[in-house]
C-alpha positions in Angstrom: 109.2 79.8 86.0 110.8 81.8 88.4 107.3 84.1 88.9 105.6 81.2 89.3 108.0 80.0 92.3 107.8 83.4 93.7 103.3 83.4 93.8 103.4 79.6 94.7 105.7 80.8 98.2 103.2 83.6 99.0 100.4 81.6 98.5 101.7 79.0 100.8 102.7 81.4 103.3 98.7 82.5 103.1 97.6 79.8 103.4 99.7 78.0 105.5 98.0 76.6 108.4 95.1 74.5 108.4 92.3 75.6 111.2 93.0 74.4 114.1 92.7 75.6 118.5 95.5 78.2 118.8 96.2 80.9 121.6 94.6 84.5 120.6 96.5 86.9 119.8 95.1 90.3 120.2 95.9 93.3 118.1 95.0 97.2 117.3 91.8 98.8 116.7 93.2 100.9 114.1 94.1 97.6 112.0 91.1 95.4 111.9 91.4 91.8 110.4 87.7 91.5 109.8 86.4 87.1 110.3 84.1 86.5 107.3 82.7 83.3 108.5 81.3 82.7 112.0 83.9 82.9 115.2 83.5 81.3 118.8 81.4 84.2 121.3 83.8 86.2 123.0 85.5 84.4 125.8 84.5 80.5 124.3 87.7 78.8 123.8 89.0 77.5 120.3 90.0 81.1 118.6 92.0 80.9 116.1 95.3 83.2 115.6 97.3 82.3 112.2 99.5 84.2 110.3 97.0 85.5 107.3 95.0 87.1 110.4 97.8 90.2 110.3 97.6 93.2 108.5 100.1 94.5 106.4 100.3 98.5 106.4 100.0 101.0 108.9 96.7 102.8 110.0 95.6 104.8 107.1 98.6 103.8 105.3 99.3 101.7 102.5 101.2 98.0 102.3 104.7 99.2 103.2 106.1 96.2 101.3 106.6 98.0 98.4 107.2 101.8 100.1 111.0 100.7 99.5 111.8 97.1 98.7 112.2 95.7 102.1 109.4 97.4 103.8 106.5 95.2 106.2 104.8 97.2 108.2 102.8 94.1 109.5 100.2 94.6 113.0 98.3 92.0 114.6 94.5 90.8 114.2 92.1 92.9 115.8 90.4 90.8 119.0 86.9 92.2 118.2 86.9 90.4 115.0 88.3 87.2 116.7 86.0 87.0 119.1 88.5 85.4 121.5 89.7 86.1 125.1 92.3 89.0 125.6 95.4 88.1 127.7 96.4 89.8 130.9 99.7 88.7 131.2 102.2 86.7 129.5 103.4 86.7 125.7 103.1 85.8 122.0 106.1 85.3 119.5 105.1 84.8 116.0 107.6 84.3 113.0 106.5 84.6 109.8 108.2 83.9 106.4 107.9 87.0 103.6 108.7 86.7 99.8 108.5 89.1 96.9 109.3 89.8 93.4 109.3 92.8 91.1 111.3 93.6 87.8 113.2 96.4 89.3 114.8 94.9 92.4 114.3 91.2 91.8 113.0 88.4 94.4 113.6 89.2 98.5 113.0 86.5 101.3 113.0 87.5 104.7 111.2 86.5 108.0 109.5 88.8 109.8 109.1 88.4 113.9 106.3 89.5 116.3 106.4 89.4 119.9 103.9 91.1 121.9 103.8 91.3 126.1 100.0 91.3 127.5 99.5 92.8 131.0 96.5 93.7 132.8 94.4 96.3 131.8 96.3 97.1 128.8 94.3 96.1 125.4 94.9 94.6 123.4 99.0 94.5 124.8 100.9 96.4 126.7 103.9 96.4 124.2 104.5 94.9 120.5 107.6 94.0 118.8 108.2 93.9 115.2 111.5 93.0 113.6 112.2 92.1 109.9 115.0 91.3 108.2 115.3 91.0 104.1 117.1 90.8 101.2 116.7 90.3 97.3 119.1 89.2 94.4 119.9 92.6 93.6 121.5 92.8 97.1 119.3 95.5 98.0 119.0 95.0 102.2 116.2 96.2 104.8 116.0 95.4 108.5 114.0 97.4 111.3 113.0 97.2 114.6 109.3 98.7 115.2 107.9 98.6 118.8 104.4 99.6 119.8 102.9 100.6 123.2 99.4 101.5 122.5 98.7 102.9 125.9 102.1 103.8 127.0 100.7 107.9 127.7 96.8 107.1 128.5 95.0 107.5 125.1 97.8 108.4 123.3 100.0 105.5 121.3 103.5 105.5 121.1 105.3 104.0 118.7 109.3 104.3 117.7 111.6 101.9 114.6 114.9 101.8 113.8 116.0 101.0 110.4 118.7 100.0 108.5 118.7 99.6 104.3 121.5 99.1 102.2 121.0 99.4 98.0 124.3 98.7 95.9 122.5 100.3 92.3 120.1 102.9 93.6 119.0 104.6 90.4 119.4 108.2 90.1 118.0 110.0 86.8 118.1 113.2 87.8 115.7 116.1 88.5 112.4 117.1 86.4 109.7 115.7 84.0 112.2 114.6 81.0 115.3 113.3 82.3 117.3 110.9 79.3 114.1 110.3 77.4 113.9 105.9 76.7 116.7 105.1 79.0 116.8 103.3 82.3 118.6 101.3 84.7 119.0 97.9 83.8 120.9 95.4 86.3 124.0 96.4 87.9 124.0 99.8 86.0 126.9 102.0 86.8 125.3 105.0 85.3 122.5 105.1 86.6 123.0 103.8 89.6 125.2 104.5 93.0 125.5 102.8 96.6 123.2 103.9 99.0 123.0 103.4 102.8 121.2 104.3 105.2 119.3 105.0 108.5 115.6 105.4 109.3 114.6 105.9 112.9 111.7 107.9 114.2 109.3 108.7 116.9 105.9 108.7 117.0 102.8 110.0 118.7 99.3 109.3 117.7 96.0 109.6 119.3 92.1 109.3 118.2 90.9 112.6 119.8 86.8 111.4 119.8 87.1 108.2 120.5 88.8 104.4 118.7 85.6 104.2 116.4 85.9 107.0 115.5 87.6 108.5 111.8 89.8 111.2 113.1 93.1 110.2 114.0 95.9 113.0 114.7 99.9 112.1 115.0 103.1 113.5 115.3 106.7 112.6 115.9 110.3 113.2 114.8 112.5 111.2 112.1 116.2 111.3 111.6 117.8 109.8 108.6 121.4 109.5 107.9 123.1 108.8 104.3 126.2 106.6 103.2 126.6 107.5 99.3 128.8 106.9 97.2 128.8 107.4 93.6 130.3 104.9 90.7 133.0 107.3 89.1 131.4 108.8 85.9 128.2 107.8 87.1 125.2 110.7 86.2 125.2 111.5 90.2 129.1 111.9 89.9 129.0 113.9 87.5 125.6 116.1 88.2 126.7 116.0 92.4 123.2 117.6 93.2 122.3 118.7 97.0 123.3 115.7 99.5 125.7 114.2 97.1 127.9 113.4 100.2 125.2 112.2 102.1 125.0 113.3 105.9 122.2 113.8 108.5 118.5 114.8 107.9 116.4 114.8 110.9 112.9 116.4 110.8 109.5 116.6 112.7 106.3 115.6 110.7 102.5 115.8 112.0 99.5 114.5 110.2 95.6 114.2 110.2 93.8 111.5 109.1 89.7 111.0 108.4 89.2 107.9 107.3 86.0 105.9 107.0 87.0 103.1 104.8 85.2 99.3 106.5 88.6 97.4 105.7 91.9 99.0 105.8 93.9 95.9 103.5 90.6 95.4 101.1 88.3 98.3 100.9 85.0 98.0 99.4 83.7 101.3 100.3 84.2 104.1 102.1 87.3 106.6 101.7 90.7 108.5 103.3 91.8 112.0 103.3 94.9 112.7 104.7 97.0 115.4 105.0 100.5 116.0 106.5 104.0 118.2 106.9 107.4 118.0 107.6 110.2 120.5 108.4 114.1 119.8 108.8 116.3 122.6 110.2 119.4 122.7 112.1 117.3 122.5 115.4 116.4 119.3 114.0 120.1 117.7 113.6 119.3 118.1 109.8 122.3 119.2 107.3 119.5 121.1 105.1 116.7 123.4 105.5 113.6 122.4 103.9 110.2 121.6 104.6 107.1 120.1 102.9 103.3 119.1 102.6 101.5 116.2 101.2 97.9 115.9 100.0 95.9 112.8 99.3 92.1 111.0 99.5 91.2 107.4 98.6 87.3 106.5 97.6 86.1 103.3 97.2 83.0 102.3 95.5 81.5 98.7 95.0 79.8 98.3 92.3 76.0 96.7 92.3 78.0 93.8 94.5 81.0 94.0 96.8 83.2 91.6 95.0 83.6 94.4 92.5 85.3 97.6 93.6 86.1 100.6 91.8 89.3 102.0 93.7 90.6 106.1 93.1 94.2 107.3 94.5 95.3 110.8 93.8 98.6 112.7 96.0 100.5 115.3 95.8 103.6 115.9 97.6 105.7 119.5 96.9 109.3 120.5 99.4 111.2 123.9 99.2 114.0 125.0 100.6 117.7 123.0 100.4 115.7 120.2 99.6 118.7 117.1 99.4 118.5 114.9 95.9 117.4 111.7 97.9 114.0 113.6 98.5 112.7 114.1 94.8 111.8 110.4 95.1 109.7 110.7 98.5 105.9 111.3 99.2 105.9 112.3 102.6 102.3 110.8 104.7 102.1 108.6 107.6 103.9 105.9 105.5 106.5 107.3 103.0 106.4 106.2 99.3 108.7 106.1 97.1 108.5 107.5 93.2 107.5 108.1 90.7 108.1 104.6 89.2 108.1 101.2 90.5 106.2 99.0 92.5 103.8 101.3 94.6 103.4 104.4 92.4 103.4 103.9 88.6 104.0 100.3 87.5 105.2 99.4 84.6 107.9 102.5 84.8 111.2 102.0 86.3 111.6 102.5 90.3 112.1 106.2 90.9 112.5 107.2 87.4 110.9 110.8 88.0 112.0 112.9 90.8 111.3 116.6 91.5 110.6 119.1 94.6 106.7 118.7 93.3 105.0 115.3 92.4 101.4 114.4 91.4 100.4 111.0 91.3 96.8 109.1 90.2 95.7 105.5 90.1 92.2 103.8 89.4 92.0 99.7 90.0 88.8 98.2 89.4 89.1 95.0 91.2 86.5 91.7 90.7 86.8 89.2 93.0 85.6 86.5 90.6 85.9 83.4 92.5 85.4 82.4 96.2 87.0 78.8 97.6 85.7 78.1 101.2 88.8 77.2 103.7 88.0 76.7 107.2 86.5 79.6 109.1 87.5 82.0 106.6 87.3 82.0 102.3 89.8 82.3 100.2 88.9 84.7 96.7 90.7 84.8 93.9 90.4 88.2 92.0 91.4 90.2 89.3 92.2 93.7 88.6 92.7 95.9 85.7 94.3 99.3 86.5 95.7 102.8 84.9 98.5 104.4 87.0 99.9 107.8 86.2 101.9 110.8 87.6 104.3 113.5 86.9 106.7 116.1 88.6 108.1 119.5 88.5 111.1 121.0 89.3 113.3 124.8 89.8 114.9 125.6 86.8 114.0 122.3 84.4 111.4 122.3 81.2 108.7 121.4 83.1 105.6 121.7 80.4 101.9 122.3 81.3 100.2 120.9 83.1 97.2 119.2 81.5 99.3 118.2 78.4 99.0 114.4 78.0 103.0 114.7 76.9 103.8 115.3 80.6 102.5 112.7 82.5 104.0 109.1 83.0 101.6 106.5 82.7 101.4 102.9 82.9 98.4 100.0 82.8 98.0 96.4 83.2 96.2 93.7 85.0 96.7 91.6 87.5 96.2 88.6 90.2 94.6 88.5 93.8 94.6 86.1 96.5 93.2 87.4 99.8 91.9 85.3 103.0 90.9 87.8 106.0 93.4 90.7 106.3 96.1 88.9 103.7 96.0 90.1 100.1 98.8 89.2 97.8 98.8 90.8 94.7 100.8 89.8 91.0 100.8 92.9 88.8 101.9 92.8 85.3 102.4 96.6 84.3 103.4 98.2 80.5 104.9 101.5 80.1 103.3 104.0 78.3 106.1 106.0 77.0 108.7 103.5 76.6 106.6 99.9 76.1 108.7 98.4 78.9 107.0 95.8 81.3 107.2 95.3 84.8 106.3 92.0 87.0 105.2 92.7 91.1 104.3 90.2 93.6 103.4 91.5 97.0 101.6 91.6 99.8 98.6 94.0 99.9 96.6 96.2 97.7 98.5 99.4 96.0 96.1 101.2 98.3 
């Protein structure tokens, strides 16, 4: 019952505005919220702005919902595809309601609030404002701050967050390919688990150097994390007390490249994304540990004889050396961090972060169908289904690590699930199974796994 409560929320936060003459809202290029049903001309009054018009994940990035548990990384709809007026001065505030659930940190609520200031001869705003704040039952917490001047330096976009996350049973299994074979956290697991805190902020610079239509995008920037831990006496991390045990400082500086020619960014039907990125902390950095490391990863999409059914392929790798910290086995770096492997964005079915290593290989196929179409106003709302195989596995220094094309090694899980989508909002219900252990996981949230 409680599942159901959870997907009848998000589908009333989808849909939950009946057409009607708002004030446009313009957004980025790089996050286009494409109309499917005829618009007003550009300029005609009686565009329509409501909240399933925003996207939910950065530019060649996936939904950060479920990056960590709190994570929206939500942008505004794209004015080319609204076909409305832009604003050259004033400003838009726009709240809107969030809700999830999965089995390993249990339902979140939160509202999420957008403000952006127009000014003239700055498209589509001069600045944006994003701020969220969530929780779940767990009493996992996640709150940030995101503002976004696209023009702030000419054609290149600066962008800069501060966040804040607080997680009271963190799990921590520790490092390699076989850690306590069967077991996982369950609840408020003292064992397993420890209390985390801690700081995201960063800096970012991105620029498209051919042109906004064009697939190239470059970036660059500088992060800096800091780390409140604290382990539950005769916990595993008590007793292992890897690298970063006592938390501290980690800043670093990251740059990317992205080619991406994908036609929707929230629900491909064809098209694909290589990226390809690296980080370094050092003490010129204000980082406690010296380590760097690079990530690798492509996205193709194919529709299939119609494009209501899409085959969809993931694969990334993501390998650190150096005084790598413990709290960085369980991140694949990119231009939106992901946690794993395990849990709601990397391997369903297996337990959040159950895998961690200096070296991680992940793969996912989805084919998705959307089966049925229901017209709503300007726009359609399809339900869909999708049937999906997720798998991964990691290495690490000094562990049993095995070979690598041995099906023994890798960490699977598969399962089907629900979609809703209307114009850039997809909410998806997963229901994944274990491999290895049989154990099932539930997720509901917004946006495609990729």
């Amino acid at each position: 019952m409680r599942n159901f409560f959870v997907l009848h929320l998000l589908l009333l936060v989808l849909l939950a505005q009946a057409p009607k003459a708002e004030a446009p809202v313009a957004g980025p290029p790089e996050a286009p919220a494409p109309v499917t049903s005829a618009a007003p001309e550009h300029g005609e009054p009686g565009s329509m702005v409501r909240p399933e018009d925003f996207s939910l994940a950065d530019p060649g990035g996936r939904s950060r919902q479920g990056t960590l548990p709190a994570d929206f990384g939500i942008a505004p709809p794209d004015p080319e595809s609204l076909r409305g007026p832009s604003k050259d001065e004033g400003f838009d505030v726009v709240p809107i309601p969030v809700a999830s659930f999965n089995s390993d940190t249990g339902f979140g609520l939160g509202l999420v609030l957008l403000a952006y200031v127009y000014g003239k001869d700055f498209r589509p705003y001069r600045h944006g404002l994003t701020a969220q704040f969530f929780a779940t039952t767990t009493g996992f917490q996640g709150h940030y701050i995101t503002w976004d001047a696209p023009h702030l330096l000419g054609p290149v976009r600066v962008e800069a967050h501060l966040e804040f996350h607080k997680d009271p049973y963190a799990p921590y299994y520790g490092p390699g390919n076989h850690t306590f074979p069967g077991q996982y956290l369950q609840g408020p697991d003292k064992f397993f688990g420890y209390t985390n805190a801690w700081t995201w902020d960063w800096v970012r610079f991105r620029i498209k150097p051919f042109g906004d239509q064009t697939p190239l995008t470059l970036y660059a920037g500088y992060q800096y994390k800091y780390f409140w831990i604290t382990p539950y006496a005769g916990s595993n991390l008590d007793m292992e007390r890897p690298n970063g045990v006592t938390g501290g400082r980690n800043g670093a500086a990251f740059a990317g490249i992205l080619f991406d020619t994908r036609d929707d960014e929230q629900n491909t039907h064809s098209g694909f994304l290589v990226q390809f990125a690296a980080r370094m902390a050092r003490p010129w950095t204000a980082s406690q540990f010296s380590y760097q490391g690079v990530t690798g990863g492509t996205r193709i999409f194919f529709s299939l004889w119609t494009p209501r059914l899409v085959l969809a392929l993931h694969g990334e790798g993501d390998h650190l050396w150096g005084d790598v910290p413990f709290w960085e086995w369980n991140q694949i770096g990119g231009i939106s961090s992901v946690e794993g492997l395990g849990g709601l964005d990397t391997v369903r079915g297996v337990p959040r972060n159950r895998y961690g290593g200096n070296t991680k290989v992940l793969g996912n196929v989805e084919l998705r169908w959307a089966t049925v179409e229901i017209p709503w106003g300007p726009a359609p709302l399809q339900i869909g289904l999708s049937g999906f195989l997720d798998t991964g596995r990691v290495w690490q220094p000094g562990q049993p690590n095995g070979k690598f094309f041995d099906a023994d090694q890798w960490h699977s899980g598969a399962g089907g699930g629900l979609r809703l989508m209307r114009r850039a909002a997809v909410i998806r219900a997963d229901f994944g199974f274990d491999l290895d252990t049989k154990r099932t996981g539930i997720y509901v949230a917004f946006g495609q796994l990729f």
